[in-house]
Backbone bond lengths (Angstrom), bond angles and torsions (degrees), N, CA, C in turn:
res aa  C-N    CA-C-N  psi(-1)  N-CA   C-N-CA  omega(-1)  CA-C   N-CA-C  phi
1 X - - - 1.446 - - 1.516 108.75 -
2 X 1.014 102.60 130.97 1.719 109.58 170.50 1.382 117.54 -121.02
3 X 1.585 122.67 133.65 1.481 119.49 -153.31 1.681 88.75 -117.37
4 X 1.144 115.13 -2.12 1.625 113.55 -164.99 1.386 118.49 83.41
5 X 1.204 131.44 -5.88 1.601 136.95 158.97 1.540 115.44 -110.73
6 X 1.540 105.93 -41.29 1.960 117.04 -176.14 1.421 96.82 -108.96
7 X 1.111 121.96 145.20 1.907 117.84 130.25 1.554 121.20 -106.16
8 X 0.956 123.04 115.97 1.771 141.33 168.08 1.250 122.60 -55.05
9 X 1.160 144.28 112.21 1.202 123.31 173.09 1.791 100.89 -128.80
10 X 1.630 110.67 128.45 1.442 126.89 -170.18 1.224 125.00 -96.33
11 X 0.823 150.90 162.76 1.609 141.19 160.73 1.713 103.64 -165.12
12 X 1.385 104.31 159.09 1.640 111.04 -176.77 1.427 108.03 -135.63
13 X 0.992 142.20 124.52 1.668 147.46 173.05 1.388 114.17 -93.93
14 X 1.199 153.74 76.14 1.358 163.06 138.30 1.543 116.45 -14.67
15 X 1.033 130.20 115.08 1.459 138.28 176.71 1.759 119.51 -77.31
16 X 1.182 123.87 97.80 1.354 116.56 171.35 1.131 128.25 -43.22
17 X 1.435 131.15 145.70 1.083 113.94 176.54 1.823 102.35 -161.14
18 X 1.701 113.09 169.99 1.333 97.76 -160.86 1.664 99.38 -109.68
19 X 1.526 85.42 150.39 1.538 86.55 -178.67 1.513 98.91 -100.55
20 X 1.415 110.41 165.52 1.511 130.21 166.68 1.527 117.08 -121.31
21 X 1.576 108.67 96.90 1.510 105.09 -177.98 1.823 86.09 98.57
22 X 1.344 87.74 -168.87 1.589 113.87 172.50 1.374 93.39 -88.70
23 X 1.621 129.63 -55.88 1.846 111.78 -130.98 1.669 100.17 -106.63
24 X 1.316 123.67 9.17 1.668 114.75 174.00 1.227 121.55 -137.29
25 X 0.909 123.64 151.16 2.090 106.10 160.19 1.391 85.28 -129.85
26 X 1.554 111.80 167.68 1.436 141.24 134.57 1.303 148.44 -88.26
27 X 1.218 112.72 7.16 1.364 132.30 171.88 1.806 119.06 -103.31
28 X 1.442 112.41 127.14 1.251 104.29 -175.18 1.458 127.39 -74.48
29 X 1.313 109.82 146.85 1.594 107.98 -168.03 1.654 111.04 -96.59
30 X 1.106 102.32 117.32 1.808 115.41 163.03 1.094 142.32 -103.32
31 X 1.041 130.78 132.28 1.506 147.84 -138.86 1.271 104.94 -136.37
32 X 1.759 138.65 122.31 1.348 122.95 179.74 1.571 86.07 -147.60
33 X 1.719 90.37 127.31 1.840 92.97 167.90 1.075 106.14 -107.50
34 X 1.242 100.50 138.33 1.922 105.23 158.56 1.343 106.76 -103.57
35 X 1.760 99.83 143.96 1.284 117.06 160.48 1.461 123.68 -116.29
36 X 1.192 129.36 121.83 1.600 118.78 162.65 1.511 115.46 -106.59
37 X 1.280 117.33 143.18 1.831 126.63 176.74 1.519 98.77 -120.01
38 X 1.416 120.12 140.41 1.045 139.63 -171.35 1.525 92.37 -142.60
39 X 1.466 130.32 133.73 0.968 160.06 149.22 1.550 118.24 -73.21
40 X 1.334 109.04 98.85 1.581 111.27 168.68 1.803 136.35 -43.64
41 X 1.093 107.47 -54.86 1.196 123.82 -156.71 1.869 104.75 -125.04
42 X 1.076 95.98 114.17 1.673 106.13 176.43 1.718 103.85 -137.87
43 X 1.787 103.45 172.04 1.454 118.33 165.66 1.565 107.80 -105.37
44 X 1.661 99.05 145.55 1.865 100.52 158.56 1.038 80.70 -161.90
45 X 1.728 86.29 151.20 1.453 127.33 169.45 1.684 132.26 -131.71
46 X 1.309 124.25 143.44 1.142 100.10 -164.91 1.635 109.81 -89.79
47 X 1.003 95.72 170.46 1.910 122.40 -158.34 1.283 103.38 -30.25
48 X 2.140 111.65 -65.82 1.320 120.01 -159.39 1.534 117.33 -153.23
49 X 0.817 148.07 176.45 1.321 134.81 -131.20 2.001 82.12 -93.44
50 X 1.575 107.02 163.81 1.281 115.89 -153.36 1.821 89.33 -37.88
51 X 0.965 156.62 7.75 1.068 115.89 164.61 1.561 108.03 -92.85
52 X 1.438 117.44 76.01 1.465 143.66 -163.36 1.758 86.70 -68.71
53 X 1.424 96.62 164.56 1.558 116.82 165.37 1.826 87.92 -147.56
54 X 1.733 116.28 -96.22 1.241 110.25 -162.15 1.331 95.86 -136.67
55 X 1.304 125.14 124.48 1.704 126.13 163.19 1.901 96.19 -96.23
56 X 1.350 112.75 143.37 1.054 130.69 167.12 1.871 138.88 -119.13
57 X 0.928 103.22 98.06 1.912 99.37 176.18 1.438 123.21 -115.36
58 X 1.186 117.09 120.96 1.121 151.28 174.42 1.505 135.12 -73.12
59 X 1.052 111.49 92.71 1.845 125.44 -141.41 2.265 70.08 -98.26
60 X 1.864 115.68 131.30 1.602 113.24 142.51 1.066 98.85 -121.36
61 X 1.577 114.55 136.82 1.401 115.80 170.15 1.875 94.57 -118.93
62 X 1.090 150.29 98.28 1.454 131.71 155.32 2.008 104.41 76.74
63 X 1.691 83.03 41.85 1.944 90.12 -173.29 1.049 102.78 68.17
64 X 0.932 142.34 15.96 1.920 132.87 159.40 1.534 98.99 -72.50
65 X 1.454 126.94 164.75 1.425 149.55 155.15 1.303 120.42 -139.07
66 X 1.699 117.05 106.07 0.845 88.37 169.54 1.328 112.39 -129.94
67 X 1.889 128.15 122.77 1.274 144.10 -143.73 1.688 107.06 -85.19
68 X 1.358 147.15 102.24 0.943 159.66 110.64 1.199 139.13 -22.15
69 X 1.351 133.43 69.92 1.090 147.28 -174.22 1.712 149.02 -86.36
70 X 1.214 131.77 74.17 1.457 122.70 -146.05 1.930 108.91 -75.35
71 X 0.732 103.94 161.09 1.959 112.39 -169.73 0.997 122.71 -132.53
72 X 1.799 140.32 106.15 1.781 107.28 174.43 1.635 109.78 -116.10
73 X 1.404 118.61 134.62 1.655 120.24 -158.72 1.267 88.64 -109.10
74 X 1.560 113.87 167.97 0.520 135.73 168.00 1.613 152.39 -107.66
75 X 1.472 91.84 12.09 1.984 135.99 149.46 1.040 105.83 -108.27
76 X 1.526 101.19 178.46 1.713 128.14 173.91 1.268 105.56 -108.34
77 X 1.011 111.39 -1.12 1.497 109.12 170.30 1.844 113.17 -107.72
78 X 1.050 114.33 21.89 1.360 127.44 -167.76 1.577 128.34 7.30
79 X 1.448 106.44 62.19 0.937 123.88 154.21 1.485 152.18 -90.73
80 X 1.276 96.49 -8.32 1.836 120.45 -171.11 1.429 108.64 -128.08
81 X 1.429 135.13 75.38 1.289 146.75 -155.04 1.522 90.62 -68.62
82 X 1.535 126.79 150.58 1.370 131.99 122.56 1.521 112.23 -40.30
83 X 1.770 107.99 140.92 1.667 110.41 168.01 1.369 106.19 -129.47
84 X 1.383 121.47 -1.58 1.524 129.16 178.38 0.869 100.71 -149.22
85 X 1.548 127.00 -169.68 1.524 142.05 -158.22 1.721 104.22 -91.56
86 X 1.040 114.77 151.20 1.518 122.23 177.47 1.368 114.50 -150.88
87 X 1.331 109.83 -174.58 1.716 122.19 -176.93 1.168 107.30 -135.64
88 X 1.131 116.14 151.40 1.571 129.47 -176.38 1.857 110.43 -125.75
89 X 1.299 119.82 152.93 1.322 115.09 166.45 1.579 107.29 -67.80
90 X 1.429 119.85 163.01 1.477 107.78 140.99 1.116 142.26 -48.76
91 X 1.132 160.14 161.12 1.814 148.13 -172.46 1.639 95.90 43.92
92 X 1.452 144.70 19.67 1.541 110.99 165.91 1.723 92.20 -102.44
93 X 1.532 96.95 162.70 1.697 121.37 -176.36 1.373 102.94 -57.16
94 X 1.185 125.15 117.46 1.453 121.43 153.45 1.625 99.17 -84.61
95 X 1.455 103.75 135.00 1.544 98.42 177.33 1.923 105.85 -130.72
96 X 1.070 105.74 101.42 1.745 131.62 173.46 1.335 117.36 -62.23
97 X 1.342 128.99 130.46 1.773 119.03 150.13 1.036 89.67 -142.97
98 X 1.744 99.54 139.25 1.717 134.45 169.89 1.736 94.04 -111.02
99 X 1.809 102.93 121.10 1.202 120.34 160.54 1.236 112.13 -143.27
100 X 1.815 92.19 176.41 1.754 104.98 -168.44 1.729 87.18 -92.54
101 X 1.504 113.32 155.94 1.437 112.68 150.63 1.351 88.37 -119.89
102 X 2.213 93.09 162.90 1.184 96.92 173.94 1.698 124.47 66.31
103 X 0.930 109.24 58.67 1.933 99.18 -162.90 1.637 95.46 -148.54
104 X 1.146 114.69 151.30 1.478 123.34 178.33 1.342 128.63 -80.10
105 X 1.404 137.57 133.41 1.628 128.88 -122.23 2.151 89.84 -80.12
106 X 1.462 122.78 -8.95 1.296 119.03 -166.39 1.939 100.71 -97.77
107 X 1.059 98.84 21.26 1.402 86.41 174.44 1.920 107.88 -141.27
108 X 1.569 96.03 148.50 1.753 117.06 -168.16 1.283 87.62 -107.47
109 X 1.589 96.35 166.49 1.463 131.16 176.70 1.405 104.85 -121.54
110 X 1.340 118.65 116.92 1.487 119.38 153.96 1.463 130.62 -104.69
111 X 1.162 128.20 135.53 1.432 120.61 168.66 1.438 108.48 -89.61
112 X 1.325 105.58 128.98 1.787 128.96 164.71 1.268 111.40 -84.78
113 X 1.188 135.14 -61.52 1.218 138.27 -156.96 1.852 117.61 -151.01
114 X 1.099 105.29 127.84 1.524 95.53 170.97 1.691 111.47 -147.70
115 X 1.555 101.21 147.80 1.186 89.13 -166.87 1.670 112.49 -173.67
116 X 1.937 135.79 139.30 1.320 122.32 -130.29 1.446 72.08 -133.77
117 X 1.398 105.84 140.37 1.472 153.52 -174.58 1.630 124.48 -108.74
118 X 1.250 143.76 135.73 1.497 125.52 -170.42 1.432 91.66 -91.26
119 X 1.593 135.82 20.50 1.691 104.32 -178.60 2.064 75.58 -161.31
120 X 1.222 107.97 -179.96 1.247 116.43 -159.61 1.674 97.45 -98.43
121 X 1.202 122.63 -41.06 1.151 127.16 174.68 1.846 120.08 -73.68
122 X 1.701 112.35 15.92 1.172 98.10 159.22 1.850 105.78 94.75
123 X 1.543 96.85 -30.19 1.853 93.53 -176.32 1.699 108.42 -76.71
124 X 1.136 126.89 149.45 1.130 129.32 170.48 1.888 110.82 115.27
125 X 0.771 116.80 -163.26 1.364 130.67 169.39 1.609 130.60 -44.89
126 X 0.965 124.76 137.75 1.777 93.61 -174.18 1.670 90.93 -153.64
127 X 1.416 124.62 166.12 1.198 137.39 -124.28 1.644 109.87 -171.12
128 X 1.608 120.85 74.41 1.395 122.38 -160.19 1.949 90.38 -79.16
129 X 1.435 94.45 144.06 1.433 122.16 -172.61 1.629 98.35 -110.65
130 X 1.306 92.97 -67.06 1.663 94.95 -155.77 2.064 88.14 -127.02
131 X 1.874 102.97 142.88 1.674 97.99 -164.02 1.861 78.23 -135.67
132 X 1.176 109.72 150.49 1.216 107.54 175.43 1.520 134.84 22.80
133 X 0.856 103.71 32.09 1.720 125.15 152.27 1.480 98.38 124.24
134 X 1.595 112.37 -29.63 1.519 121.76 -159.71 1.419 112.21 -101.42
135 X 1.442 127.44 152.63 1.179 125.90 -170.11 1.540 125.54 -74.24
136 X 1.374 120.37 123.31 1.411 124.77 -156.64 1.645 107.24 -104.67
137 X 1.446 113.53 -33.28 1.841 118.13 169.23 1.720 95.42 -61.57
138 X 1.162 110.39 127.32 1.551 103.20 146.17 1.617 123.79 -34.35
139 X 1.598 113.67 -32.32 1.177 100.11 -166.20 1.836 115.11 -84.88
140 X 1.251 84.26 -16.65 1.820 93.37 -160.68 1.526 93.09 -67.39
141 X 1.397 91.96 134.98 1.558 110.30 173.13 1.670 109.05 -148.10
142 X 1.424 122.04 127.09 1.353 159.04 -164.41 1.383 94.63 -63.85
143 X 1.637 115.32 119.66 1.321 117.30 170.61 2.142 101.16 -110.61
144 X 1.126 112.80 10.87 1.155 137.21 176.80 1.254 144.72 -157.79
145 X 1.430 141.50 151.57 1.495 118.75 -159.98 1.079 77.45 -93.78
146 X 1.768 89.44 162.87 2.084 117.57 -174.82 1.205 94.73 -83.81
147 X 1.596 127.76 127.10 1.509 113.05 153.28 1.477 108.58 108.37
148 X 1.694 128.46 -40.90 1.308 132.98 175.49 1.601 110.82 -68.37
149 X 0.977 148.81 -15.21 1.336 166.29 127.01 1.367 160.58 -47.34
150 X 1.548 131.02 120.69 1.562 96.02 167.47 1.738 135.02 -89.07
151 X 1.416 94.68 42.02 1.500 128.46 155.64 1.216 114.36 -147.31
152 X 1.846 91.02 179.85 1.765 106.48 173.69 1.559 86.01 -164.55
153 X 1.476 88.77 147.66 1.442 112.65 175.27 1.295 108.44 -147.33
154 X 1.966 79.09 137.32 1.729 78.60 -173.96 1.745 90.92 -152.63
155 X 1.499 111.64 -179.06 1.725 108.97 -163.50 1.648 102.16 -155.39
156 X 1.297 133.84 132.57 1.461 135.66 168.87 1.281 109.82 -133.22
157 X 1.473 103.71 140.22 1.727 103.05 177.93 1.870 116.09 -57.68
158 X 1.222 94.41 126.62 1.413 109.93 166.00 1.490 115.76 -27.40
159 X 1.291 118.51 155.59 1.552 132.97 -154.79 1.525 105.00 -152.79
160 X 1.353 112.47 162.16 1.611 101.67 129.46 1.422 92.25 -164.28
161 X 1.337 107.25 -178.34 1.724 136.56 -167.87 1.402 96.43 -71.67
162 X 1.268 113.41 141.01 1.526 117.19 158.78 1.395 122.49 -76.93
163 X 1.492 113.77 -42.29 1.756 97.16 163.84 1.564 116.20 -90.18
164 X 1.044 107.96 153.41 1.725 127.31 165.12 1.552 94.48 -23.60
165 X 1.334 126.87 146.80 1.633 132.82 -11.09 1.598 81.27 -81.56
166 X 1.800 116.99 141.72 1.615 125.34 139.09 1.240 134.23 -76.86
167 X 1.316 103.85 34.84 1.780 114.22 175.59 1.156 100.59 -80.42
168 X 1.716 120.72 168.32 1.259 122.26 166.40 1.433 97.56 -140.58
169 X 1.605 104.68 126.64 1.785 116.67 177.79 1.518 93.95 -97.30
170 X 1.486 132.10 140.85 1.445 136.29 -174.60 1.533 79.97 -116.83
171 X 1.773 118.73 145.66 1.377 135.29 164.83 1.421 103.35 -169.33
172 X 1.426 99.35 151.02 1.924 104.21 -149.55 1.818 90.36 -166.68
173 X 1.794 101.15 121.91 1.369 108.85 172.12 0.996 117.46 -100.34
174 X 1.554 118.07 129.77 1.664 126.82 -161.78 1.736 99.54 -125.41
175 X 1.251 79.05 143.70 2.053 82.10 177.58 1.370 82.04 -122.99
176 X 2.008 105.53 164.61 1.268 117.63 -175.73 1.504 89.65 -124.15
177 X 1.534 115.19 158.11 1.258 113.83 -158.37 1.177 92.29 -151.64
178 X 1.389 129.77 -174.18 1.694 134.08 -174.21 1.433 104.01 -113.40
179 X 1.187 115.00 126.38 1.520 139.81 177.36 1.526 105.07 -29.67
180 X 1.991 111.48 -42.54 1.505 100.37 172.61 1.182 135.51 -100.27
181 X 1.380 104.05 22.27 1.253 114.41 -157.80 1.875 101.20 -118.53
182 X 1.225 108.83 72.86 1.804 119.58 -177.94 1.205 107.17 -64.83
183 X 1.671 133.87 -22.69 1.507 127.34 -164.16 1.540 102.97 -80.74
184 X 1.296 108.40 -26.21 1.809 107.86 171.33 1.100 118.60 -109.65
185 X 1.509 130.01 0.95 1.248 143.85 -164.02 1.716 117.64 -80.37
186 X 1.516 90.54 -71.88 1.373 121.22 173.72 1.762 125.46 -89.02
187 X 1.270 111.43 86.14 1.849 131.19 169.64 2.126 102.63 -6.83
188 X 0.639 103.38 107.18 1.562 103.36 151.85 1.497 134.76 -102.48
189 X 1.353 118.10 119.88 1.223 97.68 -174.12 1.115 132.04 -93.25
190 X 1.501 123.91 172.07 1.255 106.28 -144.81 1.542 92.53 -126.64
């Protein structure tokens, strides 16, 4: 079930058991439901100003986890992660991926929004990247489709703020969606 904020997923396990005749048994009957809740729509951000390593958010719904993780590499082919803080020229690619770890093979990742801040808490200046699923910097360009995945990667030339602080905090809202479900999955632009 999907309500547009949770998706549910149920199941029931029934215990066999033997009958004697048609009208009795002696064996006790068990019944076990499972429930899982998954939470659609969360925030993450990464750790520290672009010299990113790993920001982490942590969706519990009913003992569910589901791990959200932001990344900045240091190819376009994202193979060589940042693990501490770094510097970039102006105009070079910052190249980002937000994924789930740990996550069940029926559920996507979409990016909604992403977008870099001069302080971690959001005060100061701010700098839309990515606007309704689709890329809003001129520069940002998609190294993955939005939504077909439990990632997305994507990369925009480096920046910074004209007033003091020239840090850049990266944070990006991702909803998780169901693998069959493409009409909310995958960003269209508009």
């Amino acid at each position: 079930k999907n309500n547009g904020t949770h998706v549910t997923f149920s199941n029931k396990v029934i215990s066999r058991y033997d009958q004697i005749g048609e009208k009795i048994i002696r064996d006790y009957h068990l019944e076990v439901i499972f429930k899982c809740v998954y939470q659609l729509q969360q925030l993450v951000s990464l750790k520290f100003p672009i010299h990113p390593s790993v920001r982490e958010a942590v969706l519990r719904v009913h003992h569910q986890e589901v791990l959200i993780v932001m990344e900045a590499f240091k190819d376009h082919k994202y193979k060589e992660m940042y693990s501490k803080s770094f510097s970039l020229k102006l105009r070079e690619r910052v190249n980002i991926q937000v994924r789930m770890v740990n996550v069940d093979a029926f559920l996507m990742l979409t990016v909604l929004e992403c977008w870099a801040t001069q302080t971690m808490n959001y005060k100061g200046l701010n700098h839309t990247l990515i606007l309704h699923g689709c890329p809003e910097d001129s520069t940002t360009k998609f190294d993955s489709k939005n939504g077909a995945h439990i990632y997305f990667r994507f990369s925009f030339a480096m920046f910074r703020f004209v007033p003091h602080p020239h840090e850049l905090y990266l944070h990006c809202k991702v909803q998780l969606c169901l693998k069959d479900d493409t009409i909310d999955c995958i960003p269209v632009s508009g």
